[in-house]
N, C-alpha and C positions, 0 to 999 in steps of 0.2 A: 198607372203610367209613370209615377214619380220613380216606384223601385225599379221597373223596368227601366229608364234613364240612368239611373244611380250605379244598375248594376253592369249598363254599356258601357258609362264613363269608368267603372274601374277595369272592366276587361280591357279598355284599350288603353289606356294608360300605363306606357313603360312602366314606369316609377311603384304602380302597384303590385306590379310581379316582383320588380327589385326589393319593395320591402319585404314581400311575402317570402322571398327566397331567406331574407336575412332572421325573418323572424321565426321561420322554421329552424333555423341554425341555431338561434340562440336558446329556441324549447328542445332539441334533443343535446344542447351542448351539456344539460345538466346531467345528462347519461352516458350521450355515446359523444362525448368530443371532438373524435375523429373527424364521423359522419358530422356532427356539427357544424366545424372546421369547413368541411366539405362545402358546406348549403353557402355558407357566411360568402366562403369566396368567391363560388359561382355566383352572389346575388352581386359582390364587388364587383368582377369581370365584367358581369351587364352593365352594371353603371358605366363602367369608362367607356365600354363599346358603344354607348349609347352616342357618346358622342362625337363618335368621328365620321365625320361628314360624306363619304363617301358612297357605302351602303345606304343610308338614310335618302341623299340626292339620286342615287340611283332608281328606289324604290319608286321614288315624286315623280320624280320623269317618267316611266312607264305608265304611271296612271294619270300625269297631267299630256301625254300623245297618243292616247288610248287612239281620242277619236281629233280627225284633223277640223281646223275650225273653220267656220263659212270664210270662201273665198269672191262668194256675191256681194254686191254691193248691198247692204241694211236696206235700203228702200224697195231693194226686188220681194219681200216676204210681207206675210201680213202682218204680222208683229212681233214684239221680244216677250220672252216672258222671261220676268227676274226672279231666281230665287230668294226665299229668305234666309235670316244667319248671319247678318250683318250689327246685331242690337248687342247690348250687354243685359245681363239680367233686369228682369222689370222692378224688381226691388231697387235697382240701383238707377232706373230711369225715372221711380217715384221720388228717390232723396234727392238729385241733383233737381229733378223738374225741367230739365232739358234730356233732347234727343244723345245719347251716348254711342257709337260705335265702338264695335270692335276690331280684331285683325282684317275680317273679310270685308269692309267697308267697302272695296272696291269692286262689288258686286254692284250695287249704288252709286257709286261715282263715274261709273261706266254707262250705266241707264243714262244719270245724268247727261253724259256727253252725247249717247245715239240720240238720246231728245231733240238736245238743239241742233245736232246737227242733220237732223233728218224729221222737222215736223209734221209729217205726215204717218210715221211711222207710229202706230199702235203702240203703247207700254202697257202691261199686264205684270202687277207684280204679287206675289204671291206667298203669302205667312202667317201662321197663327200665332198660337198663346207665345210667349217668351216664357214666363213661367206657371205656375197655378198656385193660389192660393193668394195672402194676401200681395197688393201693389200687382196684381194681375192687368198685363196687358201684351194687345195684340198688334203682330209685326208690322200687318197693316194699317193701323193706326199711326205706328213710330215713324213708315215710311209715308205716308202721308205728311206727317209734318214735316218731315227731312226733305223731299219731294217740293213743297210749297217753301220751304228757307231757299231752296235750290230756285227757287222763280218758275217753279212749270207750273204753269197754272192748274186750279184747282180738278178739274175734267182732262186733263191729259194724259191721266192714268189711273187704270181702271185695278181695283182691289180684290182679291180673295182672301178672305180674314179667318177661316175655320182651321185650314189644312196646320197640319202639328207635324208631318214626315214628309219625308219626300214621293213615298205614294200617294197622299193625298193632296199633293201639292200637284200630284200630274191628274187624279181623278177631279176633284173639285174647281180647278180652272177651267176645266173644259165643260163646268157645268154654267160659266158666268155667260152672262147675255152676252150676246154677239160675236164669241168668242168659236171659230170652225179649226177644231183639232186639227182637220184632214186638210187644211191650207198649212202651205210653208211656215214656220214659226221659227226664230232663233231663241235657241234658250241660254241662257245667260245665268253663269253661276261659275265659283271657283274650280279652276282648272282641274285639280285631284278629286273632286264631288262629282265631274260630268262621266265618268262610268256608270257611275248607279243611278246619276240624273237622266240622263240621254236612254238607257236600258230600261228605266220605268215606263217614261214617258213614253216610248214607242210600243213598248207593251200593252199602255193606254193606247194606243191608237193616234199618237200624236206625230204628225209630220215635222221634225226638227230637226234644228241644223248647231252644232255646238258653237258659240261663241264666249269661248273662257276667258276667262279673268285670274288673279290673286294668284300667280304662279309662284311655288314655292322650291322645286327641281330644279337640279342643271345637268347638263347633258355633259359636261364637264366637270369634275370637281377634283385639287390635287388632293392628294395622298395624303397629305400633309394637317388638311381643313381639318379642326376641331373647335367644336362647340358646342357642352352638353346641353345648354338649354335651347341653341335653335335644333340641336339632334332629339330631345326628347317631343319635341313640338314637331317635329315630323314624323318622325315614328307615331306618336299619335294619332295625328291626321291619316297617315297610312295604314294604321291597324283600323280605325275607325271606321275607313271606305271597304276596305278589304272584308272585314267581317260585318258589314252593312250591305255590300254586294250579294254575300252568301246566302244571308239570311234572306236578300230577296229574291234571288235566284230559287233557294228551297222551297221560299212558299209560294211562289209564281208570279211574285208580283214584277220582276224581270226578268226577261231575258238575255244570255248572253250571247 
């Protein structure tokens, strides 16, 4: 599971093609300079395209208006079910010994507000390991304590602690007590994730309605916008769903 992780994070990750472009260039430059010359620039090129905002916002936007979001009022459904992917490394939730967030935090602070402002409304949130090995811990645990700092009390929100991907986040939720796939459900998770989210889960058999979060697209962006490090952070994100869609579309754990 670790090298499989290791090796998604380098496929999707701009920056890993940009070196590999460069570092092909510099092992045939000892021969063929030219074609050297060649790789060195192309891998250049990528770098600066990577950062103009355009393309990159374009991409966001198609896949954070995939699906339109619930325009019901939260209290008409049985409940939310929250993704997880809000934590930072469990190594790094062992050395502070507090709850750490990261960019998607507002996966979380989202629940947090349907809570109060609709108590009657089921929360189901759902996440396993953060990491494996040592300082090992699970999402359900992190959001639990985050969950209880937030003042919802301790039964206001029910766990699934095993699920590691997002198909087992739609399989193993629907295995927790009380919990009826086939009733309305909003599922809740960052706006560019709910293609592959929303396509799982219905594949499971879940009745859901998108309610995203943590948008990162704009349906506008001038010409002009650059910024390699929010552009390589999209493109990320965007290769990431894009080639996590595929691969569940291939083995049938979504439908498109």
């Amino acid at each position: 599971m670790q090298l499989y992780g290791l090796a998604r994070s380098l496929l999707t990750d701009p920056l890993f093609w940009v070196v590999t472009l460069l570092a092909v260039g510099m092992l045939l430059g000892t021969r063929r300079p030219a074609g050297g010359r060649r790789w060195v620039l192309a891998g250049l090129v990528i770098l600066v395209l990577l950062g103009w905002r355009l393309p990159s916002n374009a991409v966001m936007h198609q896949l954070e208006t995939w699906h339109p979001p619930a325009v019901q009022d939260p209290s008409a459904y049985a409940g939310v079910v929250v993704l997880g992917g809000s934590f930072e490394s469990a190594l790094l939730q062992v050395m502070r010994e507090k709850v750490q967030l990261n960019a998607h935090a507002e996966r979380l602070t989202e629940a947090v507000a349907l809570a109060r402002e609709h108590p009657s409304l089921p929360i189901v949130f759902t996440g396993g390991c953060v990491d494996t090995g040592e300082g090992f811990v699970a999402e359900a645990e992190l959001a639990h304590r985050f969950f209880t700092q937030m003042g919802l009390a301790p039964d206001r929100v029910q766990y699934e602690s095993a699920s590691r991907t997002t198909f087992e986040n739609a399989l193993l939720t629907a295995q927790l007590s009380g919990v009826d796939k086939t009733q309305p459900w909003l599922l809740l998770t960052s706006a560019w994730h709910m293609p592959r989210a929303m396509a799982t889960f219905q594949t499971q058999g879940w009745n859901v309605t998108p309610w995203p979060v943590d948008f990162r697209g704009s349906e506008q962006t001038p010409w002009t916008a650059y910024s390699l490090t929010r552009g390589v952070q999209q493109w990320q994100f965007a290769l990431h769903e894009c080639l996590g869609l595929f691969a569940y579309w291939v083995s049938g754990r979504a439908t498109l």
